[in-house]
N, C-alpha and C positions, 0 to 999 in steps of 0.2 A: 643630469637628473633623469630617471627613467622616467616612461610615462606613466606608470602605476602612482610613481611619488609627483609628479607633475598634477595627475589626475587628484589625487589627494589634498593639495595645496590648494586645485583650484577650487575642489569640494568644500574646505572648511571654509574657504571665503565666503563660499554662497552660506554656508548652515551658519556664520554670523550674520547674515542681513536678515534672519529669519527671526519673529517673535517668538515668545515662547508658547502660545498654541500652534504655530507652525510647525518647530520642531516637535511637538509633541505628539503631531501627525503623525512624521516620520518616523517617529519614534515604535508608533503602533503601529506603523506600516511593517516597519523592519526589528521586530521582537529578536533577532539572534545578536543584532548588534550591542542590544543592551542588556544582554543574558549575564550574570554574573560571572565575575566581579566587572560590577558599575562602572564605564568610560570616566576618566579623571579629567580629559578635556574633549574638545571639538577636534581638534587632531588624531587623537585617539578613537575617539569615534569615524573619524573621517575614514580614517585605516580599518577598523571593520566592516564600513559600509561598502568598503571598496574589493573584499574578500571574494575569488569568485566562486567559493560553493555559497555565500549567499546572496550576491547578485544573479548566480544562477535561480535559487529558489523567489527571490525576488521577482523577477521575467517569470517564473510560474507562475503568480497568481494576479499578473497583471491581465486584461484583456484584450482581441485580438489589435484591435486599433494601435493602442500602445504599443504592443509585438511588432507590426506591420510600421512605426513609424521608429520604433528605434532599429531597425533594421536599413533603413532609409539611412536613417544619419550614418549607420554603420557601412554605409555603399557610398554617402559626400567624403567620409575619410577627414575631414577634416574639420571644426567649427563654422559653426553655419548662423545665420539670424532665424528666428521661428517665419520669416516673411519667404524668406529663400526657400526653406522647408516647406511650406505649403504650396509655393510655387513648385516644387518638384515633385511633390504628393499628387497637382493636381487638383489641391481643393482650399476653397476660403479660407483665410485666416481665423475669423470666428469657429469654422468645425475643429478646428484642429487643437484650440486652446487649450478645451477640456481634457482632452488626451495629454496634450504635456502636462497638465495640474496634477493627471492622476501619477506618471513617470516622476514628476518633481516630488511626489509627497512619497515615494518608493527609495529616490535618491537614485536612480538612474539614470534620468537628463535633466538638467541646469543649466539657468543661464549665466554669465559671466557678467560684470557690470559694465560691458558693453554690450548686453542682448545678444554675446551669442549660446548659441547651444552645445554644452559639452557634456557626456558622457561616458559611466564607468569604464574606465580601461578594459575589467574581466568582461563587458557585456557586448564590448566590440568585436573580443576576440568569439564572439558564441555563434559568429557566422564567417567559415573562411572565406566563402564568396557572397557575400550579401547579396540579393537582388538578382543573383547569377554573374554578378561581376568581379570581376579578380583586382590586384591592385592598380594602384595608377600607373599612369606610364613613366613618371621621375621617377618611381621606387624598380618597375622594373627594365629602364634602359639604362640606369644607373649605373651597372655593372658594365656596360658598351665601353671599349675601346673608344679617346676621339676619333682616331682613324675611323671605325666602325660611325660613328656619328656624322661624322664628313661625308660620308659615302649617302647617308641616310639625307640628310640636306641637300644633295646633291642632285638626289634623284626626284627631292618634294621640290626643287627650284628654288630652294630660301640660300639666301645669302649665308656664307663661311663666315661666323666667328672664329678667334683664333682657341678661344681654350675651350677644353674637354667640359667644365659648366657652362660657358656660355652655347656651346653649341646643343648642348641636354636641355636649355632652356630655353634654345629656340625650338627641338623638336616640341616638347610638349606645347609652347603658346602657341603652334601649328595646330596641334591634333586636339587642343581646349575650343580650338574654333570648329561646331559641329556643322556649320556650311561648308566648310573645306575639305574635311573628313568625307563627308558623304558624295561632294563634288568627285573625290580620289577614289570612292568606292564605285561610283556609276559611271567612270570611264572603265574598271577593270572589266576584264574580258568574262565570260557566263559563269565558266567553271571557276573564278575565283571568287565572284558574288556567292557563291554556292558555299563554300568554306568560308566567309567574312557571316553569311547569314546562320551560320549554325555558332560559330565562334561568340554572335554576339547573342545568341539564345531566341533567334525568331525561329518561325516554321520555316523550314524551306519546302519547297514544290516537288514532288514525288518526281515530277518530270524534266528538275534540275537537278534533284540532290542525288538521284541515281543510286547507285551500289555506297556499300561503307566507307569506298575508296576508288571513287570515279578515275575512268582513265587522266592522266596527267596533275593528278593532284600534291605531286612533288612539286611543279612546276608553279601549282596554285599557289602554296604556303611561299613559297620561295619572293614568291610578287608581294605576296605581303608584306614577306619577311625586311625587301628590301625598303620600305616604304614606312617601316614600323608601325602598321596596321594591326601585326604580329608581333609576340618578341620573345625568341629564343629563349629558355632560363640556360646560365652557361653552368656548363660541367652538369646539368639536373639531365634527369630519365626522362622525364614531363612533356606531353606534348607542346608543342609553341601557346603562347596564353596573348590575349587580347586583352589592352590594356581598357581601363574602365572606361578612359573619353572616350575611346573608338566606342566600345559595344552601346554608349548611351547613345550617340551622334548616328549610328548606324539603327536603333531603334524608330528612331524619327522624334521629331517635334511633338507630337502629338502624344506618344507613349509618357506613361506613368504609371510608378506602383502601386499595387493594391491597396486600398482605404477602406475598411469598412466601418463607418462611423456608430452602428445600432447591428442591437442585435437580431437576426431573423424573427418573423412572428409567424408563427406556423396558423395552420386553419385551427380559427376556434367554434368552438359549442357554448351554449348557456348553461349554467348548472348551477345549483340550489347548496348552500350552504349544508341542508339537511340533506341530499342525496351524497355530496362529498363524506359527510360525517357517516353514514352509512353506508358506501362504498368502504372505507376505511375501518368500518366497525367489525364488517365482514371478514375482511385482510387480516389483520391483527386479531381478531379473535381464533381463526385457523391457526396462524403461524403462531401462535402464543404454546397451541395444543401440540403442536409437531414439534416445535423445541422442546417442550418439555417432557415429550416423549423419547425424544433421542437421545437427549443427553438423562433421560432415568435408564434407557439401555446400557446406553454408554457407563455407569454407574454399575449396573447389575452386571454386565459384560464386558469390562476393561476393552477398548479396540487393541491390536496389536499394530505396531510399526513395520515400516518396511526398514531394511539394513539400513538404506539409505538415508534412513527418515520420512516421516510423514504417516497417513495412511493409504494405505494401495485402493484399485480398485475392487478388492475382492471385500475387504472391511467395509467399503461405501456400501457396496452392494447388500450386504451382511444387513447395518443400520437400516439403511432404507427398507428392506423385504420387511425384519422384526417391526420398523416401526409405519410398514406401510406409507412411505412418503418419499417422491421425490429425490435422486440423488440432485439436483441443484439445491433443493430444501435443504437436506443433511450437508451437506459442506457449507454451507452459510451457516448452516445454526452450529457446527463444528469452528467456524473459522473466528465468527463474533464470540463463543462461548472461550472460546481458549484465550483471545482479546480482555474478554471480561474476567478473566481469572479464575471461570468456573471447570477448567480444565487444564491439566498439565501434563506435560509428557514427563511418565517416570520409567529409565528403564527401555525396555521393548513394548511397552502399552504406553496409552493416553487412559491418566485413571481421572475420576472428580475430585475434585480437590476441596478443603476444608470449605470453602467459599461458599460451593454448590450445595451443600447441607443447609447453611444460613440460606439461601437463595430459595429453594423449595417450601422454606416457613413464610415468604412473602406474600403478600397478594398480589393476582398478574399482574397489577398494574406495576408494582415496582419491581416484578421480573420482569417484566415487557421494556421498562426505562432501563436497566441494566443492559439487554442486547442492543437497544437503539444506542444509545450513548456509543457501545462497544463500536458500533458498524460505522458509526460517523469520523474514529479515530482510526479505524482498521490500515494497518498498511497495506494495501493491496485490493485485488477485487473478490470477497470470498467466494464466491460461486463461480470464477474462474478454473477450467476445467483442461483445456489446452496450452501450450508453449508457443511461441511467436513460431517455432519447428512444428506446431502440429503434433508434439510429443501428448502425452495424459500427464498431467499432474498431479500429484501426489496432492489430500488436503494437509493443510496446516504444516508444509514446506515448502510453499510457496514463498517467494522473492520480496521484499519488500520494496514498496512503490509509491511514492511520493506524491506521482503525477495521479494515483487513484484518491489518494483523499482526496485533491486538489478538485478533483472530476465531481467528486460527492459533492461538495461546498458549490460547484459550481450550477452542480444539478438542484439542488435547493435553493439556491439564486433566482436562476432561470424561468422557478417555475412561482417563484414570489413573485416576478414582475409582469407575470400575466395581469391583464385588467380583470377589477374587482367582478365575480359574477359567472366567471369564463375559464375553461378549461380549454387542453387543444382535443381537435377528434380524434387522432389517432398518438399514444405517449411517445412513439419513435421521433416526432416531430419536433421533440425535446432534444432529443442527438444533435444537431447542429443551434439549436441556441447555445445548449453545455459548453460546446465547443467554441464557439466566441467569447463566451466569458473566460474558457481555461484555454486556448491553444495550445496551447504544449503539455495537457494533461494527454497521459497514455492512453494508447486506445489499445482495446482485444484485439488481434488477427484475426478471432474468429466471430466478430457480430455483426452478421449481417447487415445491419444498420449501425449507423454511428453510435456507440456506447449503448446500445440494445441490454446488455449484461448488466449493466451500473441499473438501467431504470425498469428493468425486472426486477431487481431486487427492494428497489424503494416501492415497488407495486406490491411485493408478497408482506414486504414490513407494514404496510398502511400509509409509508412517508408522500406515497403520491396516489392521488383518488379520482377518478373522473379526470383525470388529466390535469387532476389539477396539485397544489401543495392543500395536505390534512392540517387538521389542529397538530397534529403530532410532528411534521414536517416543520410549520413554521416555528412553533417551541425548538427543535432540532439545531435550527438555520438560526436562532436567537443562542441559543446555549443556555436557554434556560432549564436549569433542571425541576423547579418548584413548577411550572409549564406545564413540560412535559409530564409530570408525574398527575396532575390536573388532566390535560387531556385524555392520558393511558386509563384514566380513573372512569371517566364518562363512557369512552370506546368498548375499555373490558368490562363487562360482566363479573361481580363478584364471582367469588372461587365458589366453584359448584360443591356443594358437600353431601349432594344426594342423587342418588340416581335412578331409572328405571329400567327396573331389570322385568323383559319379557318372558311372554313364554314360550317364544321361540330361543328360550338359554343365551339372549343378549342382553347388554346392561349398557346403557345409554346416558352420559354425564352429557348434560349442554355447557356449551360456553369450555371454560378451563376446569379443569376438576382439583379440588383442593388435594395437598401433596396426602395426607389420611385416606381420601378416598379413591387417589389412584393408587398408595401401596394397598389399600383391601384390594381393590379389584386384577392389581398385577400379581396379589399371590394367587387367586380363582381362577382367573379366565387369562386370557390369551387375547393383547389388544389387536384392534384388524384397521383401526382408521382413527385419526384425529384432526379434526379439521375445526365445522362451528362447534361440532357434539363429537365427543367422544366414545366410541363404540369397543365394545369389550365381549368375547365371545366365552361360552362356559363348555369345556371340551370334559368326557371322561380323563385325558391326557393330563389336562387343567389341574382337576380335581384330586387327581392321585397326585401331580405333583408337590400340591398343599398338603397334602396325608406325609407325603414321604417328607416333608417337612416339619412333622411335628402337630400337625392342626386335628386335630379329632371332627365327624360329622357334627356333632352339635358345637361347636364352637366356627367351626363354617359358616353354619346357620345362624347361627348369632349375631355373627360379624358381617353378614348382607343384610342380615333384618334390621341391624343398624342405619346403614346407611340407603335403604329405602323407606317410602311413606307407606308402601302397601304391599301385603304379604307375599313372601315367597312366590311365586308359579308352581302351580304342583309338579309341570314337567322338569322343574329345577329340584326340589326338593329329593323326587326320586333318583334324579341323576347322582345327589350327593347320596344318595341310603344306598345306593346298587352299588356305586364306586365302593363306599365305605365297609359295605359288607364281604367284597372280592378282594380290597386289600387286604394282605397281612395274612392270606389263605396259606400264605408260602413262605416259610421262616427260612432263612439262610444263616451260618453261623460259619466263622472262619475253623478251619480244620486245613485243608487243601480247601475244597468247602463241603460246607455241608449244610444239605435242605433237608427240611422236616417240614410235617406237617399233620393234621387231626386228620386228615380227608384221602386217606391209603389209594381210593380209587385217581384221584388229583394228581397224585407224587407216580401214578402206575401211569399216566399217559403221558406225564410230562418226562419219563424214561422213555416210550414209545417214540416221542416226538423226533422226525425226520432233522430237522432244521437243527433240533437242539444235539444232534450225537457229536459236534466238533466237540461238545465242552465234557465228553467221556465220562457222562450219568452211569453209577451202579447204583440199586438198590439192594442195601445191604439192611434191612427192615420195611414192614408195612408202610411203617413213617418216616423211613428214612433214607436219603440219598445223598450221593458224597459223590466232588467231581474234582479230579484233578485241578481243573483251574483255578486262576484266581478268582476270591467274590466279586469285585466291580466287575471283571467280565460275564461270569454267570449273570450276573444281577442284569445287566445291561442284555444278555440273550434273551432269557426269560422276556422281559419287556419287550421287546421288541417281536418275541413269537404271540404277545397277547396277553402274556400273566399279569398278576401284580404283588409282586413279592416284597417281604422288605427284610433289611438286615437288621443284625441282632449285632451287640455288644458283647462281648465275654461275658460278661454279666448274664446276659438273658435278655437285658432291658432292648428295644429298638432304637434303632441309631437313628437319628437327627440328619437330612441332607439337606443344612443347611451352609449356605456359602459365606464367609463373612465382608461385610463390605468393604471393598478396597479404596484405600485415599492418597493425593497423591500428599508427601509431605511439604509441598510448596504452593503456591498459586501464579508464580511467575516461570518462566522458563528460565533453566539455569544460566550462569554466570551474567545475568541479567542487574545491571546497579541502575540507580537512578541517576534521571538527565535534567535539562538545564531547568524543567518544566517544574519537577522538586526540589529546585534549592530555593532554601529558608530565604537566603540572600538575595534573592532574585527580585530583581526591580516588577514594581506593580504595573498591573496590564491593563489599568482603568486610564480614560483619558486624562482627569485630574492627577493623576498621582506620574503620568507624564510629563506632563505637562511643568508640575514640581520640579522634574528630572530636566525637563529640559531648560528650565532657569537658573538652577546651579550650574549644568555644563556653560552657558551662554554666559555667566560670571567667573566663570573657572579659569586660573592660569594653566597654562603649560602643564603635561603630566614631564614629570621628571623622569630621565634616563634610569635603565636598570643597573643596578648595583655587579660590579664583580662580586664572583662567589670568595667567601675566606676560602684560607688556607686546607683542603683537608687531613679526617686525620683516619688510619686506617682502624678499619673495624670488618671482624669477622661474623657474618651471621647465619645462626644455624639454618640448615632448611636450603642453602643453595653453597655449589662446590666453588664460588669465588670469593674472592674477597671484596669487600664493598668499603665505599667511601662516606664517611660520615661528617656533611658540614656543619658549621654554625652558623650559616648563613641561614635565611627564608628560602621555602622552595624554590620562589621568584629566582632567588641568586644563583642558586644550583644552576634551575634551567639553563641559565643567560648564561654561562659561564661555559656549554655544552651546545648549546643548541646554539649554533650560530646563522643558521639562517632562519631564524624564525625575528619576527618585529617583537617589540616591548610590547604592544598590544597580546600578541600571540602566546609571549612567554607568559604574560599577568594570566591569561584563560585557559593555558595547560595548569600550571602552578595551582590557580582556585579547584578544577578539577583533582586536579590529585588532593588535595588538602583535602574537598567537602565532599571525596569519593561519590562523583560524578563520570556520564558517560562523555566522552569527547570524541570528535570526528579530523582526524588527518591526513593532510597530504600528504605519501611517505614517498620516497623516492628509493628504491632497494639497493644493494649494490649491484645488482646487473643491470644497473639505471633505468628500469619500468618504474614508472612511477603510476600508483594505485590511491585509493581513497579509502581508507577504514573507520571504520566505528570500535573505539575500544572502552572497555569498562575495566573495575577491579584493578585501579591502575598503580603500580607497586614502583615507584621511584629508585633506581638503583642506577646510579651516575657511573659511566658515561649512559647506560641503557635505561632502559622503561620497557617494564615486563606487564603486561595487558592480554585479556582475553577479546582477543578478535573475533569481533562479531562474523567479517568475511569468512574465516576460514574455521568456524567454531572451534576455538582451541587458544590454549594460552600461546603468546609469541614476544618475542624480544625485539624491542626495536630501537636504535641507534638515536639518539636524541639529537646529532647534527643530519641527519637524513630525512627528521621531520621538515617539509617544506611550509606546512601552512594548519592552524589551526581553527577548528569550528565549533560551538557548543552544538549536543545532539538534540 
């Protein structure tokens, strides 16, 4: 039996001694294992549990203790009592309890019903050198010749057995004793303690370890070698490796690995409920005005993609300048919005997509709970701006990162279990708590501090205030959204619906401005800043551009004397009378073109004009001039020498430059299906309703063996140049009949998949035998193969249904 299925067997024994609020733990510990379709027994469950893309994600959201003690076991190599374990950790039996309760409720270490401790096969393999130690020495003198064994005895003075195990088994009960070990290492001569002290992972002495390959260090390994202090791998590249008892026995007595029982507490401050709520109120009322400014550009201005995808930095640059903010602001509120569905890439642009219209009739508070939500799911870090290379990142083609939500969750942990009252003095201080609660969440290359990037961003959102977690934070870390939308309610300031426009030609919305009175004010003025208050500037440029739109001077004025308490400024008033009376001085009509005008001396200078001879003006009448070019380009000279002209219709009538709004027709990104998170079938995420689950498993027989597939029969289907197989069997049976390295657990969760058109995640082994990890959606059953849109390689691909090794729900 392998040790996967070894591990297995011993798994379900432990998950039957459990009640059913135990397994119901487990159960919510480990949500993929019981993703649809529902485990039929404890075996079957045992076999998902033991999966290791989710024993890996498993180990992520443990914290570091648990990391740091199954790493331990994975260094003893073999079953151990928790009494031995803490002897070898170095710390009481009571510290250490809590740590395996939280590993047992993950289903990662168990004990046996003789106390001892075993763990997941995949979790052992997640460190090839645990602790810095390689394997044992039975595993690697095993391969030794007796001869080579004899020789190895010989030299330690132990007595000759006659056969090749007895003598393997006396080297090791030698080198398992670390007084004798160490006795053999402090007779060898300088330069080989030199090599024995690097081999077993100490410091060595600058003024023994010498150069990378001190004189005579053939000779050194060689002493080892004979001694098997060392040991050869045969036929391997590899340098000699040091079996684990040496490198523990050469440590010392006193050496043990790392524990850290609590998490760091960094220096605190005192701080007032009401200074946190207004710290916060500050945060979120800015970033409320800046989102919703970049993504109304983003709306009025489609960004364009790069070839490659994403957008480059010349678009960031674009956003940010239009909307005055931040390129870390604009790719966050780019990266949550596309999250949230309020953007989509169509094409060569990112347009707004149907979503973002609903979204804009909101009040901020329920726009503001729409990006929170988004940031807390995001895969990735949005305001990540570098490559582990140092490269620039494209936004919104960034990688997706597992270990970054994991980081969020952990960051709102960490800062929950501050004492009530207290904040830390500086939020960087937050970086290594985050990180003992998530260890193996990914960190930036480039933050200066530990996760610097993750707690900036919960600083610009409101989710941390004074160092500390917001109303909005903890709602967040709860998942409450009736909460959250409470909180966002108190924080934001109703939607501003009026504003003050000075008379310095500025117009001034505090707080968030309602979506009505930011389109009046974006067709007028020219926004410059949005932060608590949004500021809006009234340019001649402004103002004609709303002319050349269709708006007459008195309906200008109308439409600001709306949305103020107190009358126009006169210095605004004339600015619209002076625009209004110089537009339109300049008629253009398509010919090649041709301008006209009432004002003969006007059309006589703008024939004079230096700048304008590229567009080859004749006046061929008082009021009239005609120019080879085309009109958008005259039209665009003109303006730019100072005119303001506008076009004319064949008709006569003035043309309209108005743009119409673009949408994208989706809100998801393509070939994008739904995962294990939306199936109807999917077992309930509440304790009770686990809890239920786990009391029919705990009475369940046996899940019965998978069916061979019938007979097929052939059938031709339009749309692809093969011929397909058409069974009468259940997908179940197709699978099984195909896939032959996959478990009956794996065939039941491909099968649900393809049936409830879901996304699923695989091990696929190719035939140039790499074996890769996909996520595939859209997934089209066509025996022997399965045609899916790979997420990896964006694009649909064919993939061999006996080459699948392992299945996961997404």
């Amino acid at each position: 039996m392998s040790s996967i299925g070894t591990a297995d067997s011993v798994l379900t024994a432990w998950l039957r001694t459990l009640d059913a609020p135990g397994l119901g733990r487990v159960l919510a510990a480990r949500p993929d294992a019981v993703a649809g379709p529902v485990p039929r027994s404890l075996g079957e469950l045992a076999e998902r549990l033991q999966r290791p893309g989710s024993v890996s994600a498993a180990l992520h959201r443990v914290p570091l203790p648990g990391v740091q003690t199954a790493e331990a076991l994975a260094a003893l190599a073999g079953p151990v009592g928790a009494d031995g374990l803490a002897v070898f950790l170095g710390v009481p039996l009571p510290d250490l309890e809590e740590t395996l309760r939280v590993l047992a409720e993950h289903a990662l270490v168990w004990p046996d019903g003789q106390g001892r401790l075993h763990m997941a096969a995949a979790l052992r393999r997640m460190w090839p050198t645990p602790l810095g130690l390689g394997p044992g020495l039975e595993q690697l003198a095993g391969a030794k010749t007796s001869e080579e064994l004899r020789t190895v005895l010989a030299v330690l003075g132990v007595g000759q057995p006659r056969s090749k195990a007895e003598r393997l088994a006396a080297v090791v009960a030698h080198h398992s004793d670390p007084v004798k070990v160490r006795a053999l290492a402090d007779g060898a001569p300088a330069h080989v303690k030199t090599i024995l002290e690097q081999h077993a992972g100490l410091e060595a002495d600058d003024t023994k370890a010498g150069s990378a390959r001190p004189p005579g260090r053939g000779q050194a390994v060689q002493w080892a070698l004979e001694r098997a202090l060392l040991v050869r791998v045969p036929y391997g590249q590899e340098a000699p490796r040091m079996p684990a008892e040496v490198a523990l026995a050469l440590r010392g007595p006193d050496w043990c690995p790392s524990f850290t029982p609590k998490a760091p507490l960094p220096e605190l401050v005192a701080v007032t409920a009401e200074e946190v709520e207004q710290e916060a109120a500050a945060a979120v009322t800015a970033f409320a005005g800046r989102a919703a400014a970049v993504l109304a550009e983003c709306a009025r201005r489609p960004p364009a993609q790069l070839k490659a995808g994403g957008l480059g930095a010349r678009e960031l640059a674009r956003l940010a300048k239009a909307t005055r903010t931040g390129e870390q602001t604009v790719r966050l509120v780019l990266e949550i919005a596309h999250t949230a569905g309020l953007l989509a890439r169509s094409g060569d642009q990112v347009l707004a997509s149907p979503a973002y219209d609903a979204w804009t009739e909101q009040e901020p508070a329920g726009q503001l709970v729409l990006l929170l939500r988004a940031w807390r799911r995001h895969e990735g870090t949005p305001s990540q701006f570098r490559d582990r290379d140092g490269k620039a990142l494209p936004a919104l083609d960034n990688p997706p990162c597992t270990g970054c939500r994991d980081a969020r969750h952990s960051l709102l942990t960490a800062a929950s279990q501050l004492p009530d009252g207290h904040g830390v003095r500086r939020t960087s201080e937050l970086g290594p708590a985050v990180a003992w609660h998530r260890p193996l969440a990914d960190r930036l290359p480039d933050d200066k501090t530990v996760f610097a990037t993750l707690i900036g961003e919960a600083e610009l959102l409101g989710v941390l205030a004074r160092g500390t977690l917001s109303p909005l934070g903890e709602a967040l870390l709860a998942d409450d959204h009736d909460a959250l939308l409470d909180a966002a309610g108190r924080l934001l300031p109703a939607a501003s619906t009026t504003a003050l426009i000075g008379g310095d030609l500025t117009a001034v919305a505090h707080g968030v401005p309602s979506t009505h009175l930011a389109t009046v004010l974006n067709a007028y003025a020219d926004q410059e800043s949005a932060n608590a208050a949004t500021v809006w500037r009234f340019t001649p440029t402004s103002i004609r551009r709303a002319l050349d739109a269709g708006h007459s001077a008195r309906r200008i004025q109308d439409a600001l004397a709306a949305i103020t308490t107190a009358p126009l400024p006169q210095p605004l008033a004339y600015l619209i009378t002076d625009t209004a009376r110089t537009h339109g001085r300049i008629r253009l009509a398509t010919a090649a073109t041709v301008l006209h005008s009432t004002e003969p001396p006007l059309l006589a200078e703008i024939a004079a004009h230096r700048t304008l001879a590229k567009l080859g003006l004749r006046q061929i009448a008082p009021t009239v001039l005609i120019s080879p070019s085309p009109l958008a380009t005259t039209l665009t000279a003109l303006r730019e020498a100072g005119y303001a002209p506008v076009a004319e219709n064949s008709d006569g009538t003035t043309r309209i430059e108005r743009l119409p709004a673009q949408r994208a027709k989706t809100t998801r990104p393509p070939r994008h299906s739904r995962t294990a998170a939306d199936d109807r079938s999917a077992i309930p995420t509440d304790l009770e309703g686990l809890t239920d689950l786990a009391d029919r498993l705990l009475t369940a027989p046996a899940a019965p063996e998978p069916k061979p597939a019938s007979e097929p029969v052939r059938r031709s289907t339009p749309g692809r140049s093969v011929v397909l197989e058409e069974f009468t069997g259940s997908t179940e049976d197709v699978i099984a009949s195909y896939a032959t390295r996959l478990s009956g657990s794996d065939i039941r969760q491909l099968a649900h998949a393809v049936d409830h058109d879901l996304s699923i995640t695989i091990d696929y082994r190719a035939a140039t035998g790499r074996h890769t990890t996909r996520t595939l959606s859209d997934l089209d059953l066509d025996p022997p193969h399965l045609y899916a849109w790979c997420h990896l390689r964006d694009d649909e691909r064919c993939f061999t249904l006996a080459r699948i090794q392992g299945v996961m729900p997404t």
